[in-house]
LODO-519023 format. One record per residue (C-alpha): residue number from 1; chain; residue in three letters; x, y, z. Coordinates in steps of 0.02 Angstrom, whole numbers, m for minus. Example, Ala and Ser with C-alpha at 12.3 -4.5 7.8 and 13.67 -1.06 7.14 Angstrom:
<nodes>
i->1; ch->A; aa->ala; east->615; north->m225; up->390 .
i->2; ch->A; aa->ser; east->684; north->m53; up->357 .
</nodes>
This chain:
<nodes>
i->1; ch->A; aa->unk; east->1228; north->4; up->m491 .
i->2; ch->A; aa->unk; east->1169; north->m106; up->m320 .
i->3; ch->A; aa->unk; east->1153; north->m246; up->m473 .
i->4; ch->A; aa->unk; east->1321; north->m217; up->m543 .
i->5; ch->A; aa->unk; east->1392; north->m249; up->m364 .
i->6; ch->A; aa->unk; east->1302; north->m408; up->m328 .
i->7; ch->A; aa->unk; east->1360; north->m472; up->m508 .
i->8; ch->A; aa->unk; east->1540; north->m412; up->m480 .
i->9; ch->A; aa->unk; east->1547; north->m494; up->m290 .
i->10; ch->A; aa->unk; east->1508; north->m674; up->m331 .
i->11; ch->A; aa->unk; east->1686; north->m697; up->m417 .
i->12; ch->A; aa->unk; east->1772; north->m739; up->m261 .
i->13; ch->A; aa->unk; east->1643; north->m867; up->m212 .
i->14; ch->A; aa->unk; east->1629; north->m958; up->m374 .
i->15; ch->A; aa->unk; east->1807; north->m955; up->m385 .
i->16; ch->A; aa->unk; east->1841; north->m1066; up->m231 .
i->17; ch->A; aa->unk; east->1735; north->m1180; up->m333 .
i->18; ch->A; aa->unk; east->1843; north->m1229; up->m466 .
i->19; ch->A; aa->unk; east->1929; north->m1387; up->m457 .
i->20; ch->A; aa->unk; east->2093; north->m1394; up->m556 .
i->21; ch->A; aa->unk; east->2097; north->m1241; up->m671 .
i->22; ch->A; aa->unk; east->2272; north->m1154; up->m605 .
i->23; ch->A; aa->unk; east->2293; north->m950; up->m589 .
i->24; ch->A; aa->unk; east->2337; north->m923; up->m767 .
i->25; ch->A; aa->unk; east->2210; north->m1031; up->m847 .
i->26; ch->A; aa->unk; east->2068; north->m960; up->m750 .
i->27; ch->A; aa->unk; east->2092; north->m790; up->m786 .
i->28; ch->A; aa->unk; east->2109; north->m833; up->m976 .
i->29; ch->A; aa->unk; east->1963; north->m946; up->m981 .
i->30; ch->A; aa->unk; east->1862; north->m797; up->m894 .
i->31; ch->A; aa->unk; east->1905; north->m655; up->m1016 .
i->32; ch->A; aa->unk; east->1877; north->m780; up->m1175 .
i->33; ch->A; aa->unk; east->1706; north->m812; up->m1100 .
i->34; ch->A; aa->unk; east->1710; north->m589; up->m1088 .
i->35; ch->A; aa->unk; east->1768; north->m546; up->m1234 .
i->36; ch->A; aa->unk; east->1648; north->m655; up->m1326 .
i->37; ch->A; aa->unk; east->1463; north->m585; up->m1242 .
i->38; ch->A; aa->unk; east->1540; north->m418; up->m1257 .
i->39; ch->A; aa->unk; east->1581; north->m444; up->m1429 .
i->40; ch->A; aa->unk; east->1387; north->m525; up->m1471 .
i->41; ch->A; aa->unk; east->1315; north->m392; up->m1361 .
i->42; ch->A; aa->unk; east->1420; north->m222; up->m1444 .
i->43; ch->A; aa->unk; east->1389; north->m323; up->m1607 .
i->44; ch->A; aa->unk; east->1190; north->m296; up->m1570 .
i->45; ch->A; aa->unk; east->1209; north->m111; up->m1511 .
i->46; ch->A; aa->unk; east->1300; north->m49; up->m1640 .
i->47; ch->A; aa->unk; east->1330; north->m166; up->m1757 .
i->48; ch->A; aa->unk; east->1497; north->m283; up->m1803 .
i->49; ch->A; aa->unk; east->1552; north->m174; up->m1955 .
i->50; ch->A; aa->unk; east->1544; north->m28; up->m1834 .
i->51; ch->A; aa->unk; east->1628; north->m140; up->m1685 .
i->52; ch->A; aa->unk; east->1769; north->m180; up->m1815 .
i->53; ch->A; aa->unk; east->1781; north->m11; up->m1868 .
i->54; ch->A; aa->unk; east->1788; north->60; up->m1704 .
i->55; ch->A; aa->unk; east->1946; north->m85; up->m1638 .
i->56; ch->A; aa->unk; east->2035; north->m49; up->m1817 .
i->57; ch->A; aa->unk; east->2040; north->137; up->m1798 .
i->58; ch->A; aa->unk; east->2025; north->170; up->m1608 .
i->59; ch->A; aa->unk; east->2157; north->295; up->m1557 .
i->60; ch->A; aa->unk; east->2295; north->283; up->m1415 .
i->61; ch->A; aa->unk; east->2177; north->325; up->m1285 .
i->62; ch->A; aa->unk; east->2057; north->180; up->m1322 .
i->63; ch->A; aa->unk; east->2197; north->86; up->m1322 .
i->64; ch->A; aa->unk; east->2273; north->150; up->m1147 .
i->65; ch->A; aa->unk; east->2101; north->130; up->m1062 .
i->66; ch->A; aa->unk; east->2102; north->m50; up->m1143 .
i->67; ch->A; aa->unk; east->2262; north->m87; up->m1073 .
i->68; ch->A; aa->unk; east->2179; north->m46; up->m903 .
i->69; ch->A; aa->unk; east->2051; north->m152; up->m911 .
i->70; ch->A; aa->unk; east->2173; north->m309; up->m945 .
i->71; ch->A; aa->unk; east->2274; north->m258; up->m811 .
i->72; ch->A; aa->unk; east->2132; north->m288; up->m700 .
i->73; ch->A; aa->unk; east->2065; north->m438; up->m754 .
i->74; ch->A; aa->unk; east->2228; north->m496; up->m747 .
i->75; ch->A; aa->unk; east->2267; north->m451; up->m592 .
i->76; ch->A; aa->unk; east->2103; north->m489; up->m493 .
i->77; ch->A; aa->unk; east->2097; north->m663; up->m541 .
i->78; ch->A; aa->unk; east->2276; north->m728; up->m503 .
i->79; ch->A; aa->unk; east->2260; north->m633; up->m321 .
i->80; ch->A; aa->unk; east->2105; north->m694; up->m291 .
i->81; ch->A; aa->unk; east->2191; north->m868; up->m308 .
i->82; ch->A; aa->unk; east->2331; north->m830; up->m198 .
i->83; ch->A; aa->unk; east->2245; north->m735; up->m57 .
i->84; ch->A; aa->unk; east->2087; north->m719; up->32 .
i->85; ch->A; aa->unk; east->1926; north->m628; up->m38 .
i->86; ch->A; aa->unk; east->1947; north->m507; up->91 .
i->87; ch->A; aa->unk; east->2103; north->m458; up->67 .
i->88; ch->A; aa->unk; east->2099; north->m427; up->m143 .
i->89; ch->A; aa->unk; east->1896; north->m321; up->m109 .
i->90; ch->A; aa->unk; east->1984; north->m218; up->33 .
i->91; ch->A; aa->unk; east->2146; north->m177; up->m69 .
i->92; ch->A; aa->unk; east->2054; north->m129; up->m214 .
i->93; ch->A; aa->unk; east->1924; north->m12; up->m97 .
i->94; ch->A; aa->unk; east->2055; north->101; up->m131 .
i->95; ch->A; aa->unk; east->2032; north->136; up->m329 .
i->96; ch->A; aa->unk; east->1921; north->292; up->m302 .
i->97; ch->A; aa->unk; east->2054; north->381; up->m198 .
i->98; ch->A; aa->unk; east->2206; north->338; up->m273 .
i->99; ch->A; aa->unk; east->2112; north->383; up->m447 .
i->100; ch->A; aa->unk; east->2099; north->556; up->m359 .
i->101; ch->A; aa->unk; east->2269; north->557; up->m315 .
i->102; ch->A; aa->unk; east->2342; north->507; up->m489 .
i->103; ch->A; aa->unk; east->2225; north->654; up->m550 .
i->104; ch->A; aa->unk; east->2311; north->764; up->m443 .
i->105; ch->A; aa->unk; east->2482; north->742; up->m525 .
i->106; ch->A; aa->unk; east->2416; north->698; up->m704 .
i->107; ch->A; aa->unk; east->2263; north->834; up->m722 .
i->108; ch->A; aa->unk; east->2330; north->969; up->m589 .
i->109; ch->A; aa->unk; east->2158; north->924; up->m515 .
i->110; ch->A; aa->unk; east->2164; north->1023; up->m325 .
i->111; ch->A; aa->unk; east->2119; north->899; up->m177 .
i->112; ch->A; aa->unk; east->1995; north->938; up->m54 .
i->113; ch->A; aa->unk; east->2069; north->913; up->139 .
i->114; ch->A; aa->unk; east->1949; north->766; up->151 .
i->115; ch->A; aa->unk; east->2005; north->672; up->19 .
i->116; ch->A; aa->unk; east->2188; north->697; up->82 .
i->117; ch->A; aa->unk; east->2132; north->625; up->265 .
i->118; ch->A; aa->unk; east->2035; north->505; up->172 .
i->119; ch->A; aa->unk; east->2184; north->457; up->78 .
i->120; ch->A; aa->unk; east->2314; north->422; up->221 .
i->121; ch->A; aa->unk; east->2187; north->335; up->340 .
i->122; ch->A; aa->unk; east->2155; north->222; up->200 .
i->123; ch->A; aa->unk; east->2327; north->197; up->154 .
i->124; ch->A; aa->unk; east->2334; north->156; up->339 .
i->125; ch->A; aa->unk; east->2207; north->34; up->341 .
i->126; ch->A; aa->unk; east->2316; north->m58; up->195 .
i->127; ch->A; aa->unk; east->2459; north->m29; up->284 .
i->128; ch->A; aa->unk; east->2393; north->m136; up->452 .
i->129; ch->A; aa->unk; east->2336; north->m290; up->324 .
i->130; ch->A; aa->unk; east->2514; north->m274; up->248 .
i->131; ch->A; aa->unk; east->2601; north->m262; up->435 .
i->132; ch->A; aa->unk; east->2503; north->m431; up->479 .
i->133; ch->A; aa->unk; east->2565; north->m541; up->301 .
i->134; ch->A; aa->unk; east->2742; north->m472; up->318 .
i->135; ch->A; aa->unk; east->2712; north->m532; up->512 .
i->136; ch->A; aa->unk; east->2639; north->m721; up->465 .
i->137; ch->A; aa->unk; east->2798; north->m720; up->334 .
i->138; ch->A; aa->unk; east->2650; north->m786; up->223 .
i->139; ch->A; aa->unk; east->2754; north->m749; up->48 .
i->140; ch->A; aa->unk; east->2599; north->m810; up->m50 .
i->141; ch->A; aa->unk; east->2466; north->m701; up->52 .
i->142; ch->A; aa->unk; east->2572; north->m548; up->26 .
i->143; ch->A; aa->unk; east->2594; north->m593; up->m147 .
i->144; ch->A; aa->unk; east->2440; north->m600; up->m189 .
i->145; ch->A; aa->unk; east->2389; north->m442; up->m69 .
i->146; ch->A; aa->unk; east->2521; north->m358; up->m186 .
i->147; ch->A; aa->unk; east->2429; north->m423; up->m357 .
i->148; ch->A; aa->unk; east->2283; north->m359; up->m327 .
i->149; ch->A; aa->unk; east->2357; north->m178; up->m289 .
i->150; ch->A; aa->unk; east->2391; north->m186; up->m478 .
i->151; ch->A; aa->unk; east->2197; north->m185; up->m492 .
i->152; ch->A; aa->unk; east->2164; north->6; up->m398 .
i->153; ch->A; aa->unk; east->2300; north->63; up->m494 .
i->154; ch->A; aa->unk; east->2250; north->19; up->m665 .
i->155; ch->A; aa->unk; east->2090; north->104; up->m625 .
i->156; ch->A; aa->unk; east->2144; north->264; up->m586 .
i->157; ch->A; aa->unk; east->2262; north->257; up->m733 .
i->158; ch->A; aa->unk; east->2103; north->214; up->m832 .
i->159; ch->A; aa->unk; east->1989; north->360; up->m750 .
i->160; ch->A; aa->unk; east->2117; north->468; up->m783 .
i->161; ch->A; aa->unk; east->2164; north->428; up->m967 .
i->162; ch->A; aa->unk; east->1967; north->447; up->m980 .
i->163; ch->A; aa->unk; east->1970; north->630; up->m913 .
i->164; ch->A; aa->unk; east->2100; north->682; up->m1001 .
i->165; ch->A; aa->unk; east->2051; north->623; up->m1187 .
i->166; ch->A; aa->unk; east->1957; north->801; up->m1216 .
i->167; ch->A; aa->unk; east->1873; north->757; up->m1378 .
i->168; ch->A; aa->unk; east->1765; north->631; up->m1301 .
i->169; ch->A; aa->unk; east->1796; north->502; up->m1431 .
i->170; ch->A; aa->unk; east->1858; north->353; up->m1296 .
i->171; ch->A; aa->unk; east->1728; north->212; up->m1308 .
i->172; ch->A; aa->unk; east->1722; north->133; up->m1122 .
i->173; ch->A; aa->unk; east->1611; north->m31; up->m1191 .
i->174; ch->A; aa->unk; east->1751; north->m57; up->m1331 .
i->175; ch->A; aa->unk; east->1889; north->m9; up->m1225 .
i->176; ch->A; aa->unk; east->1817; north->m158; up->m1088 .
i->177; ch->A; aa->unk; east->1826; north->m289; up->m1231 .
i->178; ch->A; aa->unk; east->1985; north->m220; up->m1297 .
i->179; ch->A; aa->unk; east->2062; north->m279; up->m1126 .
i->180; ch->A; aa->unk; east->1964; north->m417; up->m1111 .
i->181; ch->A; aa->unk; east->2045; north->m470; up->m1273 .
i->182; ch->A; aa->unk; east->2222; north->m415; up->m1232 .
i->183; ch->A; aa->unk; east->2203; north->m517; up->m1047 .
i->184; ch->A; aa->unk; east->2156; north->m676; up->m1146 .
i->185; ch->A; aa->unk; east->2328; north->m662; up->m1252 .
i->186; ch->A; aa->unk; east->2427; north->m628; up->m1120 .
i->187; ch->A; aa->unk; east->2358; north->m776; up->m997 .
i->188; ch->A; aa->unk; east->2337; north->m926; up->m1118 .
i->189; ch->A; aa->unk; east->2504; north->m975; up->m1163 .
i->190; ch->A; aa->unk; east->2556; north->m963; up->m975 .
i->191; ch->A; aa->unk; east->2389; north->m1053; up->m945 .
i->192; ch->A; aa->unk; east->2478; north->m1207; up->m1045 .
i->193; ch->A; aa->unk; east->2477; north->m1367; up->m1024 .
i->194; ch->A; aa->unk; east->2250; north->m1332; up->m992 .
i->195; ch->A; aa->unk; east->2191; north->m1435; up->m820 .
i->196; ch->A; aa->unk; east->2027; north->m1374; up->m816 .
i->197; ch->A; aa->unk; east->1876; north->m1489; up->m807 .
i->198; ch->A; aa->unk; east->1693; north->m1453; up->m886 .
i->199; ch->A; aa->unk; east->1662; north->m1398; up->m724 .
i->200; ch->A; aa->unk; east->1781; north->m1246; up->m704 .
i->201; ch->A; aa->unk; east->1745; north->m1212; up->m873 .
i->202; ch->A; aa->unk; east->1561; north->m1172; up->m858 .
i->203; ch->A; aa->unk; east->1596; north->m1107; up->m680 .
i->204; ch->A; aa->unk; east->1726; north->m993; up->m791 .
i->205; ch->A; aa->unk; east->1586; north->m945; up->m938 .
i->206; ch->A; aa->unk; east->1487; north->m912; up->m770 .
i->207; ch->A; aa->unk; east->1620; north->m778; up->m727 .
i->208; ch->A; aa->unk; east->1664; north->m697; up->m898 .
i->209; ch->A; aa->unk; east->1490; north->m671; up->m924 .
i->210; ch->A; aa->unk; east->1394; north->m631; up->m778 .
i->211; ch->A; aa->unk; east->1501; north->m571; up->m672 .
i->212; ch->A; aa->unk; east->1622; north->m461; up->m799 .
i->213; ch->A; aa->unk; east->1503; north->m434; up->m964 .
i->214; ch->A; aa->unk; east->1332; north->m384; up->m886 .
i->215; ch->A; aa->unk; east->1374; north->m278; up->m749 .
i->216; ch->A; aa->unk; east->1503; north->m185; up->m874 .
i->217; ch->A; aa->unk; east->1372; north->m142; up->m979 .
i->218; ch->A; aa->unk; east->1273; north->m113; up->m815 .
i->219; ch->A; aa->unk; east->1390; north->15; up->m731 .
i->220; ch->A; aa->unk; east->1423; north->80; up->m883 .
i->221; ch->A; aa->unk; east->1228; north->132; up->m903 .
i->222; ch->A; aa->unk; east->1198; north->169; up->m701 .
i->223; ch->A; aa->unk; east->1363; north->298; up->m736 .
i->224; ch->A; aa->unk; east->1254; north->416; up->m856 .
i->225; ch->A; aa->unk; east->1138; north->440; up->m726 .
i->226; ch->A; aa->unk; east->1207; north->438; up->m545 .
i->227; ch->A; aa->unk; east->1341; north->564; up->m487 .
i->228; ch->A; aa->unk; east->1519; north->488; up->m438 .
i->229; ch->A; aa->unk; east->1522; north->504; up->m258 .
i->230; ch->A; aa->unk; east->1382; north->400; up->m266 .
i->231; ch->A; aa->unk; east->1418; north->283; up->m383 .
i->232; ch->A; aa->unk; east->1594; north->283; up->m272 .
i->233; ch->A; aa->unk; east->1489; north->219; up->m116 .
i->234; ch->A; aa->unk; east->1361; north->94; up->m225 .
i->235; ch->A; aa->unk; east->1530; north->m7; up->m291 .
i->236; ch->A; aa->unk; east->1572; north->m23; up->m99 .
i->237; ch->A; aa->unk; east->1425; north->m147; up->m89 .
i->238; ch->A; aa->unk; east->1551; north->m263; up->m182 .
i->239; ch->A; aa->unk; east->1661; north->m278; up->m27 .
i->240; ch->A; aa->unk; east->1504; north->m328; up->94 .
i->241; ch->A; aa->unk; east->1409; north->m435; up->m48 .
i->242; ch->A; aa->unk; east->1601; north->m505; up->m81 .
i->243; ch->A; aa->unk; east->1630; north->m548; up->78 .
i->244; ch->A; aa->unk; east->1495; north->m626; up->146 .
i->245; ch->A; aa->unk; east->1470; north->m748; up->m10 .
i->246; ch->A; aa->unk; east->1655; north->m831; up->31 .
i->247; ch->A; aa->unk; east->1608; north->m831; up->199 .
i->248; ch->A; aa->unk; east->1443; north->m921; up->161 .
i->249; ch->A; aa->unk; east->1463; north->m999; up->25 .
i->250; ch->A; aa->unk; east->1660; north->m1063; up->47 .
i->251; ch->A; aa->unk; east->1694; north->m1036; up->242 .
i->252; ch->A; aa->unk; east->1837; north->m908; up->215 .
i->253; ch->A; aa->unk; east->1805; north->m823; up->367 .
i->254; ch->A; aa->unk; east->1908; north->m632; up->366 .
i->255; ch->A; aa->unk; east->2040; north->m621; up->476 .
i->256; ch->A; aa->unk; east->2025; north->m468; up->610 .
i->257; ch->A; aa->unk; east->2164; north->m392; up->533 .
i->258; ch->A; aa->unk; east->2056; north->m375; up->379 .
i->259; ch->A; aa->unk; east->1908; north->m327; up->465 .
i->260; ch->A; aa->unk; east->2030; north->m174; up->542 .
i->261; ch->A; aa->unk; east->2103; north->m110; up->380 .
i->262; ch->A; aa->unk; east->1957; north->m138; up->295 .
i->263; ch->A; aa->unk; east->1857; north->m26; up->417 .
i->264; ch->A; aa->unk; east->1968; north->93; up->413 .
i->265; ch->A; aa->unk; east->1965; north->89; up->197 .
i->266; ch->A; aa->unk; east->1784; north->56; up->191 .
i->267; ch->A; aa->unk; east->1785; north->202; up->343 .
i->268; ch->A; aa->unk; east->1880; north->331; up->247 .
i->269; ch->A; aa->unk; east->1783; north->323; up->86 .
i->270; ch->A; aa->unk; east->1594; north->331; up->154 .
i->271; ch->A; aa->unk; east->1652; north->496; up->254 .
i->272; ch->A; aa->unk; east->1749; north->579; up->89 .
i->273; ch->A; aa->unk; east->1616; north->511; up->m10 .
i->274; ch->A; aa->unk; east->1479; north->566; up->97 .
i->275; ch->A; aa->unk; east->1536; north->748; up->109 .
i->276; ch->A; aa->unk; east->1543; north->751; up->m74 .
i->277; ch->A; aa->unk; east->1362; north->724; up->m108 .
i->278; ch->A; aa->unk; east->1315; north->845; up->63 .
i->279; ch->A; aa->unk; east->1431; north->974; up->m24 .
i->280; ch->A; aa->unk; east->1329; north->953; up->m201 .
i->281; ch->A; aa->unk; east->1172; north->948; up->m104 .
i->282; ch->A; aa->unk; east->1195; north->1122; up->m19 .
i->283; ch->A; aa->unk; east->1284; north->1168; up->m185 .
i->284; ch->A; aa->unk; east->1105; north->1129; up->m266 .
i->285; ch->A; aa->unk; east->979; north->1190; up->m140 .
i->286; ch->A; aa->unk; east->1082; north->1372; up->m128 .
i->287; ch->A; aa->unk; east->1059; north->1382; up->m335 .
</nodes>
């Protein structure tokens, strides 16, 4: 899972790399470069006739969690070219309790009292970063600050589609190249006319494959094995590892308004998260 974060974090940095390839054409270019190692790879594991199969018959579910996944590949990459690093890792810091709370209304799943104090000092924390763009009257910071909410709350729609599809049948590794697909149709006639040099396009290949494909197929591994509060607090190292790369490797240095709200995100979800795995600990040693 620490792998999957480090793969997932260098988008931002690479990103700031490119030299011509616009919003539109970048996030196309990146799930082409997704959909095809995914497709090689699943080919491999299960074989194509059972790939094709699986795409031609997949039911609404598969489809709904695919959906998702375009959404936020969509969504990351045209924030992440109109606002800082910072500001599109911190927004989407939020995915694990707003999944909770969209369980809450969808599944009638009952809320602990931490996770509702986790919940509003988050929202707080996104609430300050908000206060400060809508204070700089920076349209295309906020914008993009905006964007990348759609990315949280694709997830938790995702999560929750997952949880409630009782028979079990929803494919996550199909459903990730069903929405890498559906982001690539979606982006490339907007991406029209192409600028993009050999240069963005490898740094773009870079992207779809090691930095969406692998740790997909990663996570997706790590997940049988590690609990979800903790798997919650691994994918924070994406925020840190995100973070200090742009800073590093791009001198995009976060604002202290970020550093705030992202505190108080980053804050929130350690101490809900934390109490989680104490509570299954006790839970384990009183059994």
């Amino acid at each position: 899972m620490i792998a999957a974060t480090l793969l997932w974090s260098i988008a931002g940095v690479v990103t700031r790399h490119l030299d011509s390839a616009t919003s539109f054409e970048a996030t196309a270019w990146r799930s082409v470069f997704n959909a095809a190692a995914l497709i090689v790879v699943l080919a491999r594991l299960r074989g194509f006739p059972a790939l094709a199969a699986t795409l031609r018959s997949g039911d609404r579910m598969l489809w709904i969690s695919g959906a998702c996944w375009a959404v936020m590949f969509t969504a990351f990459m045209i924030a992440i070219t109109m606002t800082t690093v910072a500001n599109v890792l911190v927004t989407m810091a939020i995915a694990p309790l707003l999944t909770a709370l969209v369980a809450r209304v969808v599944l009638g799943q009952q809320l602990p009292t931490r996770t509702w104090a986790a919940i509003v000092v988050a929202g707080i924390g996104i609430g300050w970063m908000y206060a400060h763009e809508f204070a700089l009257a920076d349209v295309r910071q906020l914008a993009g600050t905006a964007v990348a909410f759609g990315v949280p709350v694709a997830a938790a729609i995702n999560w929750t589609v997952i949880q409630r599809s009782r028979r079990g049948e929803v494919d996550l590794l199909v459903a990730v190249l069903i929405g890498a697909i559906l982001s690539t149709l979606v982006t490339a006639p907007l991406a029209l006319p192409l600028h993009a040099s050999g240069h963005d396009i490898g740094l773009l290949a870079l992207l779809g494959v090691a930095q969406l494909a692998i740790p997909c197929l990663i996570a997706v591994a790590a997940a049988r094995y590690l609990p979800a509060p903790e798997a919650a607090l691994l994918s924070l190292l994406e925020i840190i590892f995100g973070v200090t790369w742009t800073w590093l490797g791009a001198d995009e240095v976060p604002g202290p308004h970020v550093l705030a709200g992202g505190a108080l995100v980053v804050g929130a979800l350690i101490a809900n998260e934390g109490l989680a795995l104490r509570r299954r600990d006790d839970v384990v040693n009183a059994t």
